[in-house]
C-alpha positions in Angstrom: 52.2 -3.0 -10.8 51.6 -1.2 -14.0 53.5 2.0 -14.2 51.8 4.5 -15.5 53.6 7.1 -18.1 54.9 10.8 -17.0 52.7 13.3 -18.7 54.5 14.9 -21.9 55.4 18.5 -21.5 55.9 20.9 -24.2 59.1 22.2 -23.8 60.0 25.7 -23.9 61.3 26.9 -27.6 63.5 29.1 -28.3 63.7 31.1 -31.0 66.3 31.1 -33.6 68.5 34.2 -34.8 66.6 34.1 -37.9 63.3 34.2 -36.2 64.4 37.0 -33.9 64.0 40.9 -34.9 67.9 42.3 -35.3 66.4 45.5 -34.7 65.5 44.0 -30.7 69.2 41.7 -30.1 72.3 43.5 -28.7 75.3 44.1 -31.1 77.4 41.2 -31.8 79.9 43.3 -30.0 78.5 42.3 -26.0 80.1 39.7 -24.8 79.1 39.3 -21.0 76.6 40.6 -18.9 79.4 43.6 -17.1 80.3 44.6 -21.2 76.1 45.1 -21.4 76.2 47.0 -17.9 79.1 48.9 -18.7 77.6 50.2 -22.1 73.9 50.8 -20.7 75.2 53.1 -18.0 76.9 55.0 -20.7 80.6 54.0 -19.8 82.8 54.1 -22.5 81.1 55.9 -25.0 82.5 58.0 -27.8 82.2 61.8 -27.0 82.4 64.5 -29.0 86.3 65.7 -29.4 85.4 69.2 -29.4 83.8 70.0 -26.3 82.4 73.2 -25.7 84.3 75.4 -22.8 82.2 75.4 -19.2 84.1 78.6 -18.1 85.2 77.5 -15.0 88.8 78.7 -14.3 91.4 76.7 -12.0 93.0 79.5 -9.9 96.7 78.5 -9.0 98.1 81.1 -7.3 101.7 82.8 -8.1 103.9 81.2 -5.3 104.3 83.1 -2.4 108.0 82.0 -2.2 108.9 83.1 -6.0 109.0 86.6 -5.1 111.7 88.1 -5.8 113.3 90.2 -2.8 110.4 92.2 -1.3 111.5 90.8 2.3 109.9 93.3 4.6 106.6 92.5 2.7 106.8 88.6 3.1 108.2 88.7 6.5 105.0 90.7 7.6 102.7 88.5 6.0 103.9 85.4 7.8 104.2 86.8 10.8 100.1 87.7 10.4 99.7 83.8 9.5 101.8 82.7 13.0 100.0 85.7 15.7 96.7 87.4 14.8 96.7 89.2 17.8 99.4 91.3 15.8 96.8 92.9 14.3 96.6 92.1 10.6 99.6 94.1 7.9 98.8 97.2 5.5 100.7 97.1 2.3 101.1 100.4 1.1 102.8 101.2 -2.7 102.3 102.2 -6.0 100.8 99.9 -9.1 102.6 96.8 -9.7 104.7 96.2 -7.0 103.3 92.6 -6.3 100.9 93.3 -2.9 98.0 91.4 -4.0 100.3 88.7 -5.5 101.9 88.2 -2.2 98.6 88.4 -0.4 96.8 86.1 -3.1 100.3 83.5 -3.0 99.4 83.2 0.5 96.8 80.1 -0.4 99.2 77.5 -0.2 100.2 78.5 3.1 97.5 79.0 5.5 97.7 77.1 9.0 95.5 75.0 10.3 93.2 76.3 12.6 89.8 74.9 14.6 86.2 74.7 13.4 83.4 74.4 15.6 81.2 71.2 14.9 78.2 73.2 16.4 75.9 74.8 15.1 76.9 77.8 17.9 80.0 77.8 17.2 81.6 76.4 20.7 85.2 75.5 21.0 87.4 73.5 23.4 88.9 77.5 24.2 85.9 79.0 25.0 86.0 76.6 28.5 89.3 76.8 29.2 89.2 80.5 28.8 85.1 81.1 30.7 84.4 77.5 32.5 81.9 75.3 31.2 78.6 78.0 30.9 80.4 79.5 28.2 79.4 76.3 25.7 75.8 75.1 24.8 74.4 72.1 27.0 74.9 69.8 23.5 78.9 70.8 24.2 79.1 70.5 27.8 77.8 66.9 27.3 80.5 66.2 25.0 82.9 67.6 26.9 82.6 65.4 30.0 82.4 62.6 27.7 85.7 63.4 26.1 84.4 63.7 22.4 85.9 66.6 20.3 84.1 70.0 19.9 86.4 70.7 17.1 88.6 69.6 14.1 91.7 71.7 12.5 91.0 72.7 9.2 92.7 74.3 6.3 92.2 78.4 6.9 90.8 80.6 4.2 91.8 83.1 2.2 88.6 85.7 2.0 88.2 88.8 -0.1 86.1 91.6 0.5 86.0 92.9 -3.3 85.7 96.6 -3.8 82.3 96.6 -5.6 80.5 94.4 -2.3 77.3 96.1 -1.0 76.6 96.8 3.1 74.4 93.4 3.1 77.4 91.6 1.4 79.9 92.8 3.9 77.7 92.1 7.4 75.0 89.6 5.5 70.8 90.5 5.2 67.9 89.0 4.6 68.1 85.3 2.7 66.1 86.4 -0.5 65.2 82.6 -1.3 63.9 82.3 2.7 61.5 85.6 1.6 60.3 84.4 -1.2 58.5 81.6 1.2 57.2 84.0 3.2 59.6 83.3 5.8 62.2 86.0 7.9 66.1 84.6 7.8 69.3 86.2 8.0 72.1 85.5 5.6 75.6 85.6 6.6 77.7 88.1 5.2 81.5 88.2 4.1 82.8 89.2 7.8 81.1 86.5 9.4 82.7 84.3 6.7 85.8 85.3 7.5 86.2 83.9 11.2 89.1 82.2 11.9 90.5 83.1 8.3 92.4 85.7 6.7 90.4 88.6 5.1 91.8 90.5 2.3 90.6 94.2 1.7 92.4 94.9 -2.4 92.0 99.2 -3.0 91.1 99.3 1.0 91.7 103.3 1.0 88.7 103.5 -1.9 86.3 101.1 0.5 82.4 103.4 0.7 82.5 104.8 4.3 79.3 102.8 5.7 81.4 99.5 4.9 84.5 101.1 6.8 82.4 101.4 9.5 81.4 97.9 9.9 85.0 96.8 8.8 86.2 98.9 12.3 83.4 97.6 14.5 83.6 93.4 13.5 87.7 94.0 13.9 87.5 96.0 17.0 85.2 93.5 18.7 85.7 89.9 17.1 82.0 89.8 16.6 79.2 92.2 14.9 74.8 92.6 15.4 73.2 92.2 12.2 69.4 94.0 12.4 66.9 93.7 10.0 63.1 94.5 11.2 61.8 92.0 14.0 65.3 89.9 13.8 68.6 90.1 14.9 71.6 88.2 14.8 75.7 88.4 16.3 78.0 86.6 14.1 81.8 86.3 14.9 84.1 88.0 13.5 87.7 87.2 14.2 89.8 87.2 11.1 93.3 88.0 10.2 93.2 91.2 8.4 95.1 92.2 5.8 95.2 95.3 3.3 96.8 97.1 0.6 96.4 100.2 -1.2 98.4 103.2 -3.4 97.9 106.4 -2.1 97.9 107.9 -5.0 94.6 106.6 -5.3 93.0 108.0 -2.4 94.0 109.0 1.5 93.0 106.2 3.8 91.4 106.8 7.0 93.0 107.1 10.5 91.1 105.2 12.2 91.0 102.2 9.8 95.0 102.7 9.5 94.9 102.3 13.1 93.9 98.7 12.9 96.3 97.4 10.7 99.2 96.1 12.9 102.2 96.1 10.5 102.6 99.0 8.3 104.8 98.0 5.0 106.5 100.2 2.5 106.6 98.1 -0.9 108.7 99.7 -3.0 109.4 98.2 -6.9 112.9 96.3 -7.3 116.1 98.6 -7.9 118.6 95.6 -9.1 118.3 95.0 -12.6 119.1 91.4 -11.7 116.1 91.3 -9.6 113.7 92.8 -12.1 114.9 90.1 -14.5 114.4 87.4 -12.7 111.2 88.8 -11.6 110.1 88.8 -15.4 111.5 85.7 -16.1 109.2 84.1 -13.1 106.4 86.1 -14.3 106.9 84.7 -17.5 107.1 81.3 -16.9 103.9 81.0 -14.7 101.9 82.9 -17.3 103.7 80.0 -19.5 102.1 77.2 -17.1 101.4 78.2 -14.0 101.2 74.8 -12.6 104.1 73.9 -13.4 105.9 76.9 -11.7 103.8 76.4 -8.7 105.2 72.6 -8.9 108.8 74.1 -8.8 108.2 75.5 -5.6 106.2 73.0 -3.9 108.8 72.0 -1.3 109.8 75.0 0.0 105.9 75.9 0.4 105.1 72.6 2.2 108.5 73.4 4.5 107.2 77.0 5.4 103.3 75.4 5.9 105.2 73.3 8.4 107.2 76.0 10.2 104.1 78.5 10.4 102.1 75.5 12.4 105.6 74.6 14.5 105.6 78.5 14.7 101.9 79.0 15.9 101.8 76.4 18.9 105.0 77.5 20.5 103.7 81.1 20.4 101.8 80.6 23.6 105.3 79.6 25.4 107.0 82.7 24.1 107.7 84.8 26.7 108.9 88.9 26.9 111.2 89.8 29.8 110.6 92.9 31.3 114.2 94.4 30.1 113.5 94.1 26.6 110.0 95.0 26.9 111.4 98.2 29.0 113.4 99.1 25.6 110.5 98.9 23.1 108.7 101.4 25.4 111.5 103.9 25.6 111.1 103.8 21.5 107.7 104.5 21.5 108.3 107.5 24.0 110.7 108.9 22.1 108.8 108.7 18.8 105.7 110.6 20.6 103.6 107.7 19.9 99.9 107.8 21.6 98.0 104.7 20.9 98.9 101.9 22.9 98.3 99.8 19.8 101.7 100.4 18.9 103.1 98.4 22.2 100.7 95.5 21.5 102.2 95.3 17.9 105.6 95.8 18.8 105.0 93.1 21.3 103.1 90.9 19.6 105.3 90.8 16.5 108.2 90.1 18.4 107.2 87.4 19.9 105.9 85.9 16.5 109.2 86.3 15.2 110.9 84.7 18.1 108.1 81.6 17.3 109.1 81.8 13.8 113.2 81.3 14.6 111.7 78.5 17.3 112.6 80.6 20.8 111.0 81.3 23.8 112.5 84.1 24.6 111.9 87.8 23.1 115.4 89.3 22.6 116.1 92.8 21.5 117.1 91.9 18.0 113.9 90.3 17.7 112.1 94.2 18.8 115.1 95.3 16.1 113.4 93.3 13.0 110.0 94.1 13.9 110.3 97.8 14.7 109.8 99.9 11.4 106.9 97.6 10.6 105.6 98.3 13.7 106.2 101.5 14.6 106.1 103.5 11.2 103.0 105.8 10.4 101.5 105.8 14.2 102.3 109.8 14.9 100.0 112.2 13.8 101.1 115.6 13.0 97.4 117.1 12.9 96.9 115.5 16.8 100.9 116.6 17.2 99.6 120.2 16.5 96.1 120.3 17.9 98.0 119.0 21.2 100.6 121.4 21.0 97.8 124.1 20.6 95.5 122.7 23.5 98.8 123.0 26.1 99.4 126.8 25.0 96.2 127.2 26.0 95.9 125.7 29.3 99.4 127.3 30.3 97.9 130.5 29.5 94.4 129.4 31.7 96.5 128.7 34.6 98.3 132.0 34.4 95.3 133.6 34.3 93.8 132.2 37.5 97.0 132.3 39.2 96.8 135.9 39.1 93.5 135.9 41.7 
C-alpha cells in the first residue's frame, strides 16, 4: 500500500528583533511575566521626592499618665471611665492648668464597652433588665438561638465644640436625602455619643437652646428629634464630662447640677513640678510619639485595671453603716438635691472597684467626698428658704390668733 505524503504546512514565523518596531517591545529590563505585572500595575515606580502635604494631621494625644501631680483631677476622671452612673466630672480652673489635656489624654484609655449589631439598637441588658419584649423579633430570634446581640468595642472620646449649631447637637434633616426629594433625619453629636464619653471644652459659654438639649438627653438617656411630618428618639447615654474658667462666664445651676464630680484644678505650686511639667511639655512638642511610647505600659496597665475595675462594680456593695455616715454629711452641709447621695455613693463604690473590693468602707466616702460634695449648697435657695419659713411662722401666728 502506497502511502500517501502528509500535506506541507506553512509554519508559523516569527519575527526577528530587527523586523520588530522597538517602539512596540518591552524594555530589555523585564525579565518574567510577575516583573511585567508588577510594573503594569504601577508597583515600583519612581515617585516624585517632594510630595506635596495632604493636610491630614495624626493626633497623638499627651498621655494621660504624664501629668504632673494634679491627682484630684485624674482620680475623678477615672473614676467617670469605671461608673457612669456617677454622673460625669466638671473641671473647673483658670487658663492652662491642663483640663482639656487630661480630658483629651483620656484616648488611650477608654474601656471597652457593648455595641448593638441592630439596627435598633438592642442589647443582651435590655432582656435581662425588661424580659424578652424589650428587643426586636430579629433579637429575640437570636437570643433563643444563642447568637450574640453585641460585641465590646473600643469607647469614644466625643466633643461637642463650642461653635456646633442646635441640628449639630440633636441631628436634622440629612441635606443629601433632601436634595432627592426625600425626608431623613440625621443623627446629631448626642446621639453619637451613646455609650461614649462626651466632652463639653468652654461648657459655661455653651448658647442656652444647646444647654437645654444637653440637660434633657443627660437627664433621660435618650432625646425626640422633630422636624415637620417626622420624628425620631435617639439614645443618649454618655459619660459626661466638662470644664470651664469662670472667669469666662457663670455656669448654670441646673447644668452644674448634672456633673457628678466637682474638681478644683489649681496650677502646680512646687517649682520641681512645674519643671518637670515643661520638660514633658517639651519633649512631646519634640515628638510626641515618642513620649506617648514612653508611657505606653503604664497606659496599657491602667486600660487593664479600668475594665478589671468596671465588671466588679456590679458586686460592690455599700453597708448600711457607712452609707448612714455619708448621709449625716450631707445633712450637716444643708445639701437638697439627692444627687449628691447618688454621687457620693456611686463614687465610692467606683473607688472601692478601682482598689479591687467589694466592700464600700468609710475611707473610701473619705476620698470621694470633696469631689462629691463641694458646690451642691445654694446660698440664693439658702436665703429664699430662710425667707419663705419667716413667712409661714408669721402665717401660723396669724391664724392662731382666731
Amino acid at each position: 500500500m502506497e502511502e500517501k505524503p502528509l500535506p506541507q504546512t506553512n509554519p508559523i514565523e516569527t519575527p526577528s528583533e530587527s523586523d520588530v518596531d522597538p517602539s512596540l517591545t518591552v524594555s530589555s529590563g523585564v525579565r518574567s511575566l510577575r516583573e511585567l505585572i508588577d510594573r503594569v500595575v504601577g508597583k515600583g515606580l519612581n515617585l516624585p521626592e517632594i510630595q506635596e502635604d495632604s493636610g491630614i494631621a495624626e493626633v497623638i494625644p499627651f498621655p494621660f499618665l504624664a501629668i504632673v501631680n494634679q491627682y484630684e483631677m485624674k482620680m475623678a476622671l477615672l473614676l467617670a471611665l469605671i461608673n457612669p452612673a456617677m454622673g460625669g466630672v466638671l473641671l473647673i480652673g483658670p487658663r492652662g492648668t491642663g483640663k482639656t489635656t487630661a480630658v483629651r489624654g483620656l484616648l488611650d484609655l477608654l474601656p471597652l464597652v457593648p455595641k448593638s449589631l441592630c439596627y435598633y439598637g438592642c442589647l443582651p441588658e435590655d432582656i435581662e433588665t425588661m424580659g424578652i419584649d424589650a428587643v426586636c423579633p430579629d433579637c429575640a430570634r437570636k437570643y433563643a438561638e444563642g447568637k450574640p446581640l453585641a460585641v465590646m468595642d473600643r469607647a469614644r472620646l466625643v466633643e461637642l465644640p463650642l461653635n456646633a449649631r442646635l441640628e449639630d447637637v440633636i441631628g436634622g434633616i440629612d441635606e443629601r436625602a433632601a436634595l432627592h426629594q426625600r425626608l431623613r433625619l440625621q443623627r446629631g453629636i448626642l446621639a453619637q455619643a451613646d455609650r461614649n464619653v462626651l466632652y463639653v471644652d468652654e461648657v459655661n459659654l455653651l448658647n442656652d437652646d444647646i444647654v437645654d438639649a444637653l440637660l434633657d438627653a443627660a437627664a433621660q438617656g435618650s432625646y425626640t428629634v422633630r422636624r415637620g411630618p417626622i420624628s425620631a428618639t435617639y439614645r443618649s447615654r454618655f459619660i459626661l464630662i466638662g470644664s470651664m474658667n469662670p472667669e469666662e462666664g457663670y455656669l448654670r445651676p441646673q447644668i452644674q447640677d448634672r456633673f457628678g464630680l466637682r474638681v478644683i484644678v489649681k496650677g502646680l505650686d512646687d517649682d520641681n513640678e512645674r519643671l518637670e511639667a515643661y520638660r514633658r511639655v517639651k519633649a512631646y512638642l519634640a515628638n510626641p510619639r515618642l513620649t506617648a511610647k514612653q508611657f505606653e505600659l503604664e497606659t496599657e496597665i491602667a486600660r487593664e485595671e479600668i475594665q478589671i475595675a468596671r465588671e466588679l462594680l456590679p458586686k460592690v456593695e455599700l453597708p448600711d453603716a457607712v452609707a448612714k455616715v455619708g448621709l449625716r454629711w450631707i445633712k450637716e452641709l444643708g445639701i437638697d438635691s439627692l444627687r449628691a447621695e447618688i454621687t457620693l455613693f456611686e463614687a465610692a463604690r467606683a473607688f472601692a472597684a478601682a482598689d479591687s473590693r467589694t466592700v464600700v468602707e468609710i475611707n473610701d466616702l473619705k476620698q470621694v467626698a470633696p469631689m462629691a460634695l463641694r458646690l451642691r449648697k445654694s446660698s440664693f435657695m439658702s436665703d429664699y428658704l430662710s425667707q419663705q419659713e419667716k413667712e409661714q411662722i408669721q402665717l401660723k401666728a396669724i391664724m392662731d390668733r382666731d
